[in-house]
Steps between C-alpha positions, in 0.01 A plus 500: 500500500608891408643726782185720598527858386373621765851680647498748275214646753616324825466766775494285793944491456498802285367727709827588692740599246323610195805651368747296619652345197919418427630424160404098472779221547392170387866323432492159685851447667709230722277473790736421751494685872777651703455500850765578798262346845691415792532124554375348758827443600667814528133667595389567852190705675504645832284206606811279443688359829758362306580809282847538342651819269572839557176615618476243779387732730182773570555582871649825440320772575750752441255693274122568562338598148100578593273480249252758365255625264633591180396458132602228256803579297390653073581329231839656263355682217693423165690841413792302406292336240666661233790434515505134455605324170365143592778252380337121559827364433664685724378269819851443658698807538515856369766787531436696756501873545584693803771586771619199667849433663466116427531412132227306336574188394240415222618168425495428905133588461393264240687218657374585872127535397515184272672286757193615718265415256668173388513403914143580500343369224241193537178379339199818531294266755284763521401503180510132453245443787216629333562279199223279572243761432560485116235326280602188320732498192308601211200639671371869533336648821172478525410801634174477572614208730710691692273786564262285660792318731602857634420369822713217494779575297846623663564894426873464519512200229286746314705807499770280442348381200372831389894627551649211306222597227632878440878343497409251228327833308175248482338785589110357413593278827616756726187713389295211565632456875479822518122440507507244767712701726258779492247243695785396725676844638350756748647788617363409894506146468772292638894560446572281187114715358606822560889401346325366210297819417848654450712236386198472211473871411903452474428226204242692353673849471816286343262360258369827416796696517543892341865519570376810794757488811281327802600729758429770254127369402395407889570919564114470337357335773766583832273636785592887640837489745286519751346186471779278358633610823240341667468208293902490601452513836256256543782190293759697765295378825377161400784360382879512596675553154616836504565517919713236439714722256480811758594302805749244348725808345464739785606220733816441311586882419497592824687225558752576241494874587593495847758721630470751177453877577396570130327216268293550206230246369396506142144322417369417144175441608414765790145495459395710800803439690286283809834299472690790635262627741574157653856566460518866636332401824749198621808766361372716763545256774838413435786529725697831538269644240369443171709578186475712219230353242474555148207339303495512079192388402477408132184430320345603188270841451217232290446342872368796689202422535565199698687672773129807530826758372873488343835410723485862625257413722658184612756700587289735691355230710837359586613841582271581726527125721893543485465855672254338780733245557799702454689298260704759249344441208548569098276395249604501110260381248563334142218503331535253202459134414804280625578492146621808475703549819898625492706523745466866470098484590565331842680796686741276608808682757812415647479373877161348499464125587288441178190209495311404197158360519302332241192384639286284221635738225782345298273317366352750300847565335553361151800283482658329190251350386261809438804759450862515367497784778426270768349762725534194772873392509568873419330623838711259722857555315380886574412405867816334565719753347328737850720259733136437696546380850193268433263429217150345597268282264181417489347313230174281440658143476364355126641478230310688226789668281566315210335195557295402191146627482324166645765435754480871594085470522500156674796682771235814569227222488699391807639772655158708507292226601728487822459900510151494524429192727713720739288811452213304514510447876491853603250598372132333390417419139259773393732744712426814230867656604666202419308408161617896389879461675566159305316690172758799541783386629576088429309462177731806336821254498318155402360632218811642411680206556305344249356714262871679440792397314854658509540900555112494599533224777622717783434174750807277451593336863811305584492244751797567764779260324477733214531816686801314659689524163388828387602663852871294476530591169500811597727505759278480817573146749189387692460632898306307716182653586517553875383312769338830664314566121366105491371582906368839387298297245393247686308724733363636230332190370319474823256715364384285226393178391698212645565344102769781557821398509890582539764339365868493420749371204850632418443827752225590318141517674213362347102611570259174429159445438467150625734329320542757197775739537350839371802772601847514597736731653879505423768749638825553227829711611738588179716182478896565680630334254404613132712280276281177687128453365295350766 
């Protein structure tokens, strides 16, 4: 039986991004899935008696980071979109541009990141698990069929399906399951619903793509700053993500800063700068005074409206707390996309003790696979060449950069479907602040992560193993995070759901949802020894 025509008119997906249309990719590719989890093995939790590794220990409670409320961090607008020249060949390495006093090895890079990917390659299980669901060799869907087993059929196998549809470019298939997963999804039903709303508006604006930049085409239907700060807000509270960035880095730069009169900490995501409010009040408690703080907050202009006004204000705020506290205080804004930032734009001086954060941001860099610029390796060659006393990293941990299309959809599938099971217990089903804050602020980057290809796919994560090599490569050696930043986190979790969980591998700390690992936190000094990679 024919696909119904019926999606040409289908409002019950459509009706969130109208608009929201990327230039199509349909080029099936090697499915295979990188992945850098802990073993089991080399993996504990802070349940575990028997816990070995450099994080063995959370009884430190050297440093008190309180929570509070604050809005969820914007998404990076795409100023830097122009200056890409998207080079698919170009997956391995690129030269790099920028000040750096350790010299880029390009053919160090290829054979670092390929070693990775060689030691991590395996069979896409993922994928492979929802083999089953396919209809006997020969035969067609019937889709009349399926729309009456709705009820019973599995709506992962199905999006699955639908996915493996658009990267086979059968796209009367994917059209048809499109059908079917418009009686499956609900935007207030349960977690793997509400995921599939998005994850199926993601298939559908790739099948009907204009070539429009996403981020561009959702500025049709963003809220007022007002209430995106709301909808922020309300993700901030009922789930732990972004605290566990705040608490995690403050912990260790105060650690890292202690015993400096003068320091200066440069953010590429400030948002409203709750991070440092955090930050300015334990300064003020330290020891024989507090020291001399800088703050450069970079961030583009096209994000204003996230923060309810532009860094100035930011500044303001953080102003006006450091003078109550009295912390000396300086606050220098660079208002531009990551992309663009010199050295020159980060008012860097002598005699400062200099910390970089990057809290869920470098992400949103293009790397060599978008850009011979490599806006990613770029930034951290320019980081290192500052001499930072510490460099913190945040980062969602799935691997979503240049994984082909149906690994990369079966890896959100996964990832997101973890996301909202956790969000899911705070707050109840038909909760109308939690329908709008998924709507505005998750659905932007699954949608993009699978409608978009190449310069428009601004949502490219690495899993930590990656960021390993990029961060060696550029002549940073891992820290271990510190025991007092793992406590500080820990107490922090004791406001949420116990499915929360801490863990540690290689000195980096892990935040789990059950058993998923959905964020990490890394610490990097530049490497003593420059002529040794790793």
């Amino acid at each position: 039986m024919q696909t119904s025509q019926k999606h040409h008119s289908a409002a019950g997906l459509h009706m969130l991004y109208p608009q929201v249309y990327c230039s199509p990719q349909f080029q099936a590719k090697d499915n295979k899935d990188f992945s850098d989890i802990p073993s089991k093995e080399n993996f504990f939790t802070l349940e575990s008696s028997t816990a070995s590794g450099s994080l063995t220990s959370y009884d430190s409670p050297s440093v008190s980071i309180t929570s509070g409320r604050s809005p969820f961090s914007p998404q990076v607008s795409q100023s830097c979109i122009s200056d890409l020249h998207p080079s698919p060949d170009n997956v391995y390495g690129s030269p790099l541009s920028g000040v750096s006093s350790f010299a880029y090895d390009e053919a160090g890079v290829k054979s670092k990141i390929r070693e990775l990917e060689v030691s991590l390659l395996s069979g896409d299980t993922k994928v492979e698990e929802f083999s089953g669901f396919s209809p006997a060799v020969g035969k067609s869907w019937n889709w009349d069929e399926l729309l009456a087993l709705t009820p019973q059929l599995d709506l992962k196998e199905v999006l699955v399906e639908a996915a493996r549809a658009v990267a086979d470019g059968d796209f009367a298939t994917a059209y048809g399951f499109l059908d079917v997963l418009e009686q499956m999804v609900s935007v207030s039903g349960s977690p793997i619903q509400r995921l599939g709303t998005y994850m199926a508006e993601g298939l559908r604006a790739r099948l009907e793509g204009s070539g429009s930049n996403i981020y561009k085409a959702l500025k049709c239907n963003e809220p007022t700053g007002r209430e995106l700060m709301s909808y922020m807000s309300v993700l901030y509270e009922i789930c732990p993500y972004w605290k566990f960035a705040y608490t995690t880095a403050n912990a260790a730069i105060l650690e890292a800063i202690a015993g400096e009169t003068r320091v200066h900490i440069i953010d590429f995501q400030i948002a409203q700068g709750s991070q440092y409010m955090f930050l300015i009040q334990e300064l003020a408690k330290r020891p024989g005074g507090p020291p001399f703080l800088r703050v450069t907050g970079v961030d583009d202009s096209q994000s204003t409206y996230a923060r309810g006004g532009g860094l100035s204000l930011v500044g303001e705020r953080l102003t006006k707390l450091a003078q109550s506290c009295g912390v000396p205080f300086e606050f220098h804004d660079a208002v531009m996309s990551g992309c663009k930032v010199q050295r020159e734009h980060l008012g860097v001086e002598p005699g400062f003790a200099v910390v970089v954060n990057f809290p869920y941001v470098l992400h949103h860099m293009p790397d060599e696979s978008v850009s011979v610029e490599n806006h990613r390796d770029r930034l951290l060659h320019l980081i290192k060449s500052l001499s930072p006393k510490l460099v913190t990293l945040v980062e969602q941990e799935s691997n979503t950069n240049t994984s082909p299309f149906l690994s990369r959809f079966v890896e959100t599938l996964d990832y997101y479907t973890a996301m909202f099971e956790s969000i899911d217990v705070a707050r109840p089903r038909d909760d109308k602040q939690r329908i709008s804050a998924e709507q505005h602020c998750v659905a932007r980057d699954i949608v993009n992560m699978i409608a978009c290809e190449e310069s428009e796919r601004v949502e490219r994560h690495e899993v930590l193993g990656k960021w390993r090599v990029r961060m060696m490569m550029a002549g940073f050696t891992g820290w271990p995070v510190s025991t007092s930043a793992a406590f500080a986190a820990s107490e922090m979790l004791k406001g949420y759901d116990k499915n929360y969980k801490l863990g540690g591998n290689e000195g980096a700390l892990y935040l789990f949802w059950k058993r998923r690992p959905m964020a990490t936190c890394s610490t990097w000094k530049p490497n003593p020894n420059p002529n040794q990679i790793g």
